[in-house]
LUMLOPA-165257 format. One record per residue: x, y, z of N, C-alpha, C, CB in turn. Coordinates in steps of 0.1 Angstrom, whole numbers, plus 5000, padded with zeros to 4 digits. Glycine has a CB too. Example, Ala and Ser with C-alpha at 12.3 -4.5 7.8 and 13.67 -1.06 7.14 Angstrom:
BEGIN
513249435078512349555078513249675078511349555090;512849785071513749895071512950005079514149945057;
***
This chain:
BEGIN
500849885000500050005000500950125000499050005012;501150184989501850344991501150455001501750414976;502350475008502650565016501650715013504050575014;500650775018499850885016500650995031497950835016;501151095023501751165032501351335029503351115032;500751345020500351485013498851565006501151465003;498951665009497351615003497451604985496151745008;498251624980498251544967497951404959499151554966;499251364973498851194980497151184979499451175000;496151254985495251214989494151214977494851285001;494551314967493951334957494151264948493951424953;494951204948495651094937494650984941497651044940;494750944954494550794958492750794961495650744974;492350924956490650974957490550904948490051114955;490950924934490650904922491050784918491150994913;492350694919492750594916491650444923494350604920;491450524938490650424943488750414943491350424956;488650534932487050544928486750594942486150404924;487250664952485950694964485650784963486050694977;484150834962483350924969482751034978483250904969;483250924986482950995003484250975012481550905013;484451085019485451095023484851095042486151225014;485351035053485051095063485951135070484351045068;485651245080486751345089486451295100486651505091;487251225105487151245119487551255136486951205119;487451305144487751325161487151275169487651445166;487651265182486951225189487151295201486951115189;485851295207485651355219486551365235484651295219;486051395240486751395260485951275261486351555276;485051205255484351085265485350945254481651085264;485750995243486050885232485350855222486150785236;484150935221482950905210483850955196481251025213;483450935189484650955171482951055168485150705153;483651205168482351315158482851285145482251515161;482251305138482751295122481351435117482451075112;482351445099481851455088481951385076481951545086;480951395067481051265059481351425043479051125060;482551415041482651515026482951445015483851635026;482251485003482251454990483651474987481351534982;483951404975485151394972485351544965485451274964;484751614959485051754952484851864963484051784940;485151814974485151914987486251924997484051894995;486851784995488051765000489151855001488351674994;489351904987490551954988490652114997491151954973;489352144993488752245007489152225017487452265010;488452125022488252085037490152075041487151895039;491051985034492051985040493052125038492551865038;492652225033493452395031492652455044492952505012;491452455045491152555054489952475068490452695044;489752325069489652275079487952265076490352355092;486752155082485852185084485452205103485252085076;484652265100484152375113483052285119483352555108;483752275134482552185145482352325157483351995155;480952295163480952385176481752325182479652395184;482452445192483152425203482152305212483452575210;481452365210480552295223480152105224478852385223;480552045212480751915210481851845218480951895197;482551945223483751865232483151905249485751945228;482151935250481551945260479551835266481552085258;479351775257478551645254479551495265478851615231;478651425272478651335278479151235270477551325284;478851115269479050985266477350925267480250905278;476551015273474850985275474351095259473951075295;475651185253474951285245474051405250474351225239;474551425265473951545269474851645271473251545281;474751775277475551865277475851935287475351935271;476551995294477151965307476552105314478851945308;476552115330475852255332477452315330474852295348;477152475331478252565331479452525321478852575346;479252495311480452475300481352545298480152465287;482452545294483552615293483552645273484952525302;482652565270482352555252480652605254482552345243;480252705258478952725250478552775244478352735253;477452835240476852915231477553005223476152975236;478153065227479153165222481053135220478953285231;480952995220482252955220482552905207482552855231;481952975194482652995185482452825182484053085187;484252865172484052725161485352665165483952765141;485652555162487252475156487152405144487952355167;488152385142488252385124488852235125489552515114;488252135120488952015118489851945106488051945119;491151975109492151975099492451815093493352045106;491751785085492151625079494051595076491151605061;494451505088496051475086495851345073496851405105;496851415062496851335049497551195055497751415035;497951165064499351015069497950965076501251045084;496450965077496250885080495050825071496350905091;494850905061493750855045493650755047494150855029;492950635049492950495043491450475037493450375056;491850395031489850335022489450285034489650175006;488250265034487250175043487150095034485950225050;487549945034487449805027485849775030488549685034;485049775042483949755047483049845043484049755059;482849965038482150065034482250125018482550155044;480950125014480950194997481750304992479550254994;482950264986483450394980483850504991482250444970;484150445001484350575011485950555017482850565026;486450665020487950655028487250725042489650775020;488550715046488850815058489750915065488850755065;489651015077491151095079490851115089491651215071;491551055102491751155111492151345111492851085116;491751355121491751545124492451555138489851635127;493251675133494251775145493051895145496251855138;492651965157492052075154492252155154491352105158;492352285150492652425148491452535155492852445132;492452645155491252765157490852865149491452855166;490452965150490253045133491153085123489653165134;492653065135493253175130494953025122493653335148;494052915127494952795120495852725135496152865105;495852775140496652725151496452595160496652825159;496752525168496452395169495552435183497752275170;494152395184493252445191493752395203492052425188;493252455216493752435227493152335237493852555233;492452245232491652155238491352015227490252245243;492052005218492451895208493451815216493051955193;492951685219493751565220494951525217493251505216;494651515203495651465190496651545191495051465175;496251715194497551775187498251785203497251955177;497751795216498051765227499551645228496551715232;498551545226499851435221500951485218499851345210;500551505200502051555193502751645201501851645180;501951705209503251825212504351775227502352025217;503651675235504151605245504751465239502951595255;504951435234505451315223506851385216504151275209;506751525213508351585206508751635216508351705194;508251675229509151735244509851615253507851815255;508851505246509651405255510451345248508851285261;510551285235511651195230512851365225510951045212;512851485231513951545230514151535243513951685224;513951535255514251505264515051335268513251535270;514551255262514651115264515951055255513151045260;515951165246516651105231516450975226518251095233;514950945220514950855213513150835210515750735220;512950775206511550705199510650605211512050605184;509550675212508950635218507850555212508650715225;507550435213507050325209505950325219507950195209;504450245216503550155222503050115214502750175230;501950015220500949955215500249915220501149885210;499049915217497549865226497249775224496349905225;497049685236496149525231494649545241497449335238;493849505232492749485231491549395239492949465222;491149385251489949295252488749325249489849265262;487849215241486349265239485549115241486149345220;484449145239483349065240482249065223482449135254;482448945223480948945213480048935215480548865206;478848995218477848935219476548925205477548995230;475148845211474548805202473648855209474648685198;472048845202470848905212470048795210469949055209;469448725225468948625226467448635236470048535231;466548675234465248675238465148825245464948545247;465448915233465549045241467349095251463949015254;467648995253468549045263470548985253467948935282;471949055256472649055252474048935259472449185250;474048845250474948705258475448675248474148565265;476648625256478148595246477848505235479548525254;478748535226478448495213478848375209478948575205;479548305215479748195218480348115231480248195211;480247995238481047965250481847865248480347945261;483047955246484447875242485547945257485047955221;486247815257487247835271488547935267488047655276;488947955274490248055276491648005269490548065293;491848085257493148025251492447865240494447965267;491347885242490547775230490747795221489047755227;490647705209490847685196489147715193491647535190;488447665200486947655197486547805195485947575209;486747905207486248075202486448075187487248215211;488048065184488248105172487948035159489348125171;487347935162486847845151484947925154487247625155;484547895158483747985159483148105152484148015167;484248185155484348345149485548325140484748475161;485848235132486548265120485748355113486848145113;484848375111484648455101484948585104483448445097;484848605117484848725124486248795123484448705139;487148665131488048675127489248715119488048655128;489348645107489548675099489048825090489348575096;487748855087487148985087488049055084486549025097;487949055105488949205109489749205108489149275120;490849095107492349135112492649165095493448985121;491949075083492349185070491849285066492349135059;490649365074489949465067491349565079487749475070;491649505091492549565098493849625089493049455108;494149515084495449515072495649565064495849435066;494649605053493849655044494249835046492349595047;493949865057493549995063494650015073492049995071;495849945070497449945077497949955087498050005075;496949875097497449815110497549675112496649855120;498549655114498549485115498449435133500349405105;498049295127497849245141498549155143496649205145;499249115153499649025152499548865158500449075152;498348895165497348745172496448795177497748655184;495548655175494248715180493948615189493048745170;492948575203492948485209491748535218494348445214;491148345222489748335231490348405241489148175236;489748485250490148475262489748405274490148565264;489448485284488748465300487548435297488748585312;486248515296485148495293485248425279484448625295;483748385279482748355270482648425260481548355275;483248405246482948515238483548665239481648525241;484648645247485648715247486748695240485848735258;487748805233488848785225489748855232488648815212;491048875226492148995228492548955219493149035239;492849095211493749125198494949205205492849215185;495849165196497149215200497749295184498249065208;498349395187498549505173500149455174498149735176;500249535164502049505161502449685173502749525132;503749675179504149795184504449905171505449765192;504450075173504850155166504950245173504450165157;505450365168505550515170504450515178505550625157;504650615186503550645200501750695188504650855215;502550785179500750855177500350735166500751075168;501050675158500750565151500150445156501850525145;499850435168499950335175498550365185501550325182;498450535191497050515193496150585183496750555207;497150595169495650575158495050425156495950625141;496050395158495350245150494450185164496850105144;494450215179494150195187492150235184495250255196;492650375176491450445177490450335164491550645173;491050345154490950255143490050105146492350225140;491250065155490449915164489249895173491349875172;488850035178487950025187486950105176488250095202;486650115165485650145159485250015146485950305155;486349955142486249855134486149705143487449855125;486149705154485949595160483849575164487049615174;483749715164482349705164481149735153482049765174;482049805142481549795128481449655121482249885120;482449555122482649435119481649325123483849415122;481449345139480749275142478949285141481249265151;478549425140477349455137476949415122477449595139;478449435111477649365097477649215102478749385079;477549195109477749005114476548975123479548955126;476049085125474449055128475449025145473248865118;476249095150476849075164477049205171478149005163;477249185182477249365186478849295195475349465200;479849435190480749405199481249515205481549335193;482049475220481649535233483249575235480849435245;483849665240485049755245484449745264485149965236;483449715265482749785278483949665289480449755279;484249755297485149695312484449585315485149805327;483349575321482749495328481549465323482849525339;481349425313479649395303478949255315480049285279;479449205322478549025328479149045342479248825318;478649025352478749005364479448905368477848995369;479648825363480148695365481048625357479148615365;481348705341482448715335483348795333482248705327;485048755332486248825332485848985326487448745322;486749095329486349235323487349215315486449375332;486549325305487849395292488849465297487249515280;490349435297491049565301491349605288492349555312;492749675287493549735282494549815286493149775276;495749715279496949705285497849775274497349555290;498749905276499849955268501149935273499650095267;501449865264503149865258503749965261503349855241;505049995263505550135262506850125262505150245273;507550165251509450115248510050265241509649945231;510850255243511950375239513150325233512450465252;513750435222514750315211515150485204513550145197;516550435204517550565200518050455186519150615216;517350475176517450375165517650235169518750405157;518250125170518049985175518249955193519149885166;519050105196519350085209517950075215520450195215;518349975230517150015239517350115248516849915247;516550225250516850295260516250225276516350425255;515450185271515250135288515750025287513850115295;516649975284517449815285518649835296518149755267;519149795303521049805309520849675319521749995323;521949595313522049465316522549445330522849395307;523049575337523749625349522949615362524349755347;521749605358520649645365520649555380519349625356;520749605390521149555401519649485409521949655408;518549535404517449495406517149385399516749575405;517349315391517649245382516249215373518349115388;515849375367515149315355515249375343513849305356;516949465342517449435335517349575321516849295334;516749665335515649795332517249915338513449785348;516550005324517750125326517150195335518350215314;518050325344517450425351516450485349518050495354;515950495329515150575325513850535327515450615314;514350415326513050285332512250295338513250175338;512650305353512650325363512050445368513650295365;512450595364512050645369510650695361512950705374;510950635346509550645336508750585343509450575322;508750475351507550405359507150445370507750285363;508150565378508150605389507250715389509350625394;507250805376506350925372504850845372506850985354;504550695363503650645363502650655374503850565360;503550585383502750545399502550665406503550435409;503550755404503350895412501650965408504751025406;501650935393500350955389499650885390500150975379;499450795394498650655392497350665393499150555400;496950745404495550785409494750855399495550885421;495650935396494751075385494650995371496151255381;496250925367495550845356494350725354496450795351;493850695362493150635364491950695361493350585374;491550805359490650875357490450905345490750955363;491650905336492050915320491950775312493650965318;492050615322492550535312491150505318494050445311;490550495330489150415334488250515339489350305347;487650595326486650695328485550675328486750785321;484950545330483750525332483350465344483350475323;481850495348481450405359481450245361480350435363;481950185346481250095350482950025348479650055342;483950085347485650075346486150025360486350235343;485550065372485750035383485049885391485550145387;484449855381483549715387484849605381481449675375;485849625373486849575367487549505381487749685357;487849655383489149655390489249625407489749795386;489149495409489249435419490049325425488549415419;490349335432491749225438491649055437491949245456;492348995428491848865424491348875409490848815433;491348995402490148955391491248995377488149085393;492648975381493548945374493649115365493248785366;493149205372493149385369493749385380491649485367;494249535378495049595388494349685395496049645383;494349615414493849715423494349795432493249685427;495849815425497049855434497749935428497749745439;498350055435499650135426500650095427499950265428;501449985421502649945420503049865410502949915429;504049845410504849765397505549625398505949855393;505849505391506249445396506849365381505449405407;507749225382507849165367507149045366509349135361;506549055355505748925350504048915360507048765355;504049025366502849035376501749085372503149115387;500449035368499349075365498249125373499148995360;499049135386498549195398498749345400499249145409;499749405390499949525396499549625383501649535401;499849795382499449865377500149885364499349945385;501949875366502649835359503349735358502949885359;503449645347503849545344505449525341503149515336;506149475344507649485335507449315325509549495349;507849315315507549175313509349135311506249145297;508949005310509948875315511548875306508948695311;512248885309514148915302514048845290515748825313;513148725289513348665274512948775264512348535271;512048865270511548965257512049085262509848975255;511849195246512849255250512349345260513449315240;513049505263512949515274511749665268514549525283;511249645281509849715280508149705291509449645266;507549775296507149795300505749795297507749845302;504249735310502949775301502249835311502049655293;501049945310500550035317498849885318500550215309;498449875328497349785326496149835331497549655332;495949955337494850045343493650095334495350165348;493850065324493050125309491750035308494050095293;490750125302489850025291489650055281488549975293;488749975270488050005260487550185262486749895259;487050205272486150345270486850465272484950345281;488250455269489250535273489550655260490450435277;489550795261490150855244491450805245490351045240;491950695238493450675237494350815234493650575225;493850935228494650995224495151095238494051045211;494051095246494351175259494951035271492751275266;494950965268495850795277497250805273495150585270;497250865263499150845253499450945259499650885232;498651075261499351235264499351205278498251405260;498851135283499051155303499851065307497751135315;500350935298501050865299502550895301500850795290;502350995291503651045281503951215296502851115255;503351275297503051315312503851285320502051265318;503051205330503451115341504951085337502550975342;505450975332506250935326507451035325505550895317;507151105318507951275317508651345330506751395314;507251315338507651395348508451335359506551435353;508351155360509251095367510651135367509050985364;511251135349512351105346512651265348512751025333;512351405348512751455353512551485365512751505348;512051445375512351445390512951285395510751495398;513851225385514351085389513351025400515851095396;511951005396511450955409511750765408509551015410;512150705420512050585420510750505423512850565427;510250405418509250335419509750245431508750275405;510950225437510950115448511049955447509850145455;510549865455511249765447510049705441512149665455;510649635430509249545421507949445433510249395408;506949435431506449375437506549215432505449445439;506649135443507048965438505348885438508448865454;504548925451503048885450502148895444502548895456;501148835446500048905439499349005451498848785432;499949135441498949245454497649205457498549405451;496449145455495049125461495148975470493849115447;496548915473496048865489497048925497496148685492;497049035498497949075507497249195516499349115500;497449195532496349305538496549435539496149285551;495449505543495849625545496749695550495149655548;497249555562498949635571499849555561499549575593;500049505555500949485546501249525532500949395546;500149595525500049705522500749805522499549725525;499849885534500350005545502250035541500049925565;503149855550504349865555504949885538504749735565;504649825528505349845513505249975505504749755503;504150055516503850155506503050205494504450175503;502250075492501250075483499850115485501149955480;499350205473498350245475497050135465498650395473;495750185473494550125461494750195452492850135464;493950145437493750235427492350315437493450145409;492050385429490150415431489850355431489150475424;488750375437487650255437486250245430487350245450;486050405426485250415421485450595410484150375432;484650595401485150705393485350875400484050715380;484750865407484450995411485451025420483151005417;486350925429487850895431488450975425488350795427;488550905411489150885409489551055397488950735408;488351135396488351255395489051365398487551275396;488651295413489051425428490651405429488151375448;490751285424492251265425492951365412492651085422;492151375398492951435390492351545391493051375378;491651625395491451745401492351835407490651725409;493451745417494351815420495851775417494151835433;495551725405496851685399497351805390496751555390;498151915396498352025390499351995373499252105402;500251885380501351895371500651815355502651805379;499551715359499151675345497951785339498551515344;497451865345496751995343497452095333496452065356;498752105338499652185325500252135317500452275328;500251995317500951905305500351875296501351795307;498551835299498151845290496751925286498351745289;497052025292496652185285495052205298495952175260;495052315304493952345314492652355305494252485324;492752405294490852365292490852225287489752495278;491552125286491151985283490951905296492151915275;492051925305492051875315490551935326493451895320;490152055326489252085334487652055325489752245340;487852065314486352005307486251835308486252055288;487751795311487451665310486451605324489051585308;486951665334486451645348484751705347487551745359;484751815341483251835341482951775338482651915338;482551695320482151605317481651465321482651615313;482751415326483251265337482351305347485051235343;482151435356481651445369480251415366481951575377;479651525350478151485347477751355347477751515335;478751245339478551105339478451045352479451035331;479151085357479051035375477551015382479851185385;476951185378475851215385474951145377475651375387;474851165367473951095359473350915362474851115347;474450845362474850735362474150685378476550725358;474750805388474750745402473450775407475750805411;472650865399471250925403470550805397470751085396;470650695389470250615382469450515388471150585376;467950505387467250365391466750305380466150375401;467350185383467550085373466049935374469450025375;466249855369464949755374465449655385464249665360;466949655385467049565390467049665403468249465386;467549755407467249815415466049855426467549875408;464949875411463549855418462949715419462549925411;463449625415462949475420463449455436463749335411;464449505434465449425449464749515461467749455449;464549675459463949745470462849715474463849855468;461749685464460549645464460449495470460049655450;460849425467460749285475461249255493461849175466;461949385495462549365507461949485515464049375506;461749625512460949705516459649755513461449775517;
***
């Protein structure tokens, strides 16, 4: 597939590949993808001088309501959605249509002050000049299939953990996505049953930090376009079944000065083999750990995940090969590298990369140490033992986990005060919303007992 890097590029590969429709798109503080759908003889407009959304779309819930006291309202004007030509691809799945991620702008062209995407970029070139080298991740994926079976929504198949049967199953499914994936130039590089019923994880190939949560964004909208032409509905949601494993999502995160590792030094007296930058990159993590939690698990229903035993992390700390903890180091046979596991599906990847990248930042310039790896599984261990290691809970629940990034000054100016403070309004509406909520099961259980 040639390389589209221009908008020439884009006009060429309009025409060569018959499309029509072109779509733009962003996504929100909750992760929702807004789009526009432009004709191909409008295009070359749209990417010279941007198509125009209300401010006030980045102020909309995840319910599609709108928040009291906005910092985007009525009079908050326009932003301009600038189509980036490096990320054109066709939609294999859709008539004659491509697609383009958007950086936003303001009137005057400049990178708007509450855009995600361009947020990243600009904390992604402050850190690998600080870091000296290339910052890498990658997202791996848990989801659920489901089917609809007498009104109500149950896994799509019940196949065991690491089965050949899920995937025989959903071959079709399978297969599908990972070439319509390919197609549209993200590759994957396994796919597999998981824990639940009708649960999978897809695993992406690693890349460049913003390459890496496009395709992230990419994956969480083709995983449930795919399955819907399949007469299937598929799920990103943390915790969809009471009684079945949650979705997480777990980021990769590596640094590389051309083949060198930067977080690699075989000297390492802790023995995993992890350079100082390592170290204190993880030490920024956990310093944040609270507030990010609020960025990677922004929903209410993110915290039903995350409980001790349930193979998520309910603890701020780090450890190797430990699926207990917040950060992971994985095992000397592979190379050397690091995974953030506090995340879900419902997360904007593009604001998870920028607070990552943050945190992370901020460790290695205040050399903070993370202390020593943890060897247990943190969820059987007590609250005084705990206590004596210095380990904290994650949140426990969202609204935590808010108040926690409420007074996180330092990721407030990293990654820009009207994103960071609309993000909280937003999240707090979903809070209220969600917690004001009576549900049936709710009114069965009161009713039968009072």
């Amino acid at each position: 597939m040639t390389k589209v890097t221009t908008k020439e590029d884009v006009l060429q590969r309009i025409e060569e590949e018959g499309i029509d429709y072109i779509r733009i798109e962003f996504l929100d503080y909750t992760g929702v993808t807004r789009a526009r759908t432009i004709r191909k003889e409008f295009i070359a407009g749209a990417m010279e001088s941007g198509v125009n959304f209300s401010t006030a779309i980045m102020d909309f819930t995840m319910f599609d309501t709108y928040v009291p006291n906005p910092l985007y309202g009525t009079d908050g004007g326009d932003f301009f959605a600038m189509p980036d030509p490096e990320t054109f691809v066709v939609l294999p799945h859709r008539r004659n249509t491509a697609r383009m991620f958007c950086d936003l702008v303001d009137e005057n062209g400049n990178p708007w002050s509450g855009c995600p995407r361009s947020v990243l970029k600009k904390l992604l070139k402050e850190a690998e000049e600080v870091l000296g080298g290339k910052l890498f991740m990658v997202y791996e994926q848990e989801a659920y299939l489901l089917k609809e079976e007498n009104g109500k929504l149950v896994p799509a198949d019940r196949s065991a953990c690491f089965s050949t049967d899920g995937l025989d199953e959903q071959e079709e499914f399978v297969q599908t996505f990972i070439e319509t994936m390919k197609q549209m130039g993200v590759e994957t590089e396994q796919m597999s049953s998981e824990y639940g019923p009708g649960q999978v994880e897809i695993n992406l190939k690693y890349d460049h930090c913003l390459k890496a949560t496009d395709d992230q964004v990419t994956f969480r909208q083709l995983f449930k376009h795919v399955a819907r032409d399949m007469g299937m509905v598929g799920t990103l949601a943390p915790k969809p079944f009471n009684d079945y494993a949650g979705s997480g999502l777990h980021i990769h995160i590596s640094l590389f000065d051309e083949k060198k590792n930067l977080f690699k030094d075989l000297s390492d007296t802790r023995g995993l083999d992890l350079s100082d930058t390592a170290y204190h990159f993880i030490g920024g993590i956990l310093h944040h750990g609270k507030s990010l939690s609020a960025i990677g698990a922004p929903t209410m229903n993110s915290y039903k995940r995350m409980i001790p035993g349930s193979w998520a992390p309910a603890h701020v700390c780090y450890g190797a090969g430990n699926r207990s903890v917040l950060v992971r180091v994985l095992e000397p046979r592979r190379e050397r590298r690091f995974e953030y596991r506090g995340a879900d599906g419902t997360c904007n990847p593009y604001l998870l990369s920028a607070a990552l990248i943050a945190a992370g930042l901020h460790g290695v310039r205040q050399r903070m140490d993370p202390g020593a790896p943890l060897e247990q599984d943190a969820g059987t261990l007590s609250d005084q033992e705990l206590e004596a290691l210095g380990i904290d809970w994650v949140p426990r629940h969202l609204k935590e986990a808010l108040d926690h990034l409420a007074k996180d000054t330092i990721l407030a100016e990293s990654i820009g005060r009207d994103i960071w403070q609309e993000f909280i309004k937003v999240k707090n509406e979903e809070w209220n919303q969600h917690h004001n909520r009576v549900d049936e099961w709710e009114r069965q259980l009161y009713a039968s007992i009072f």
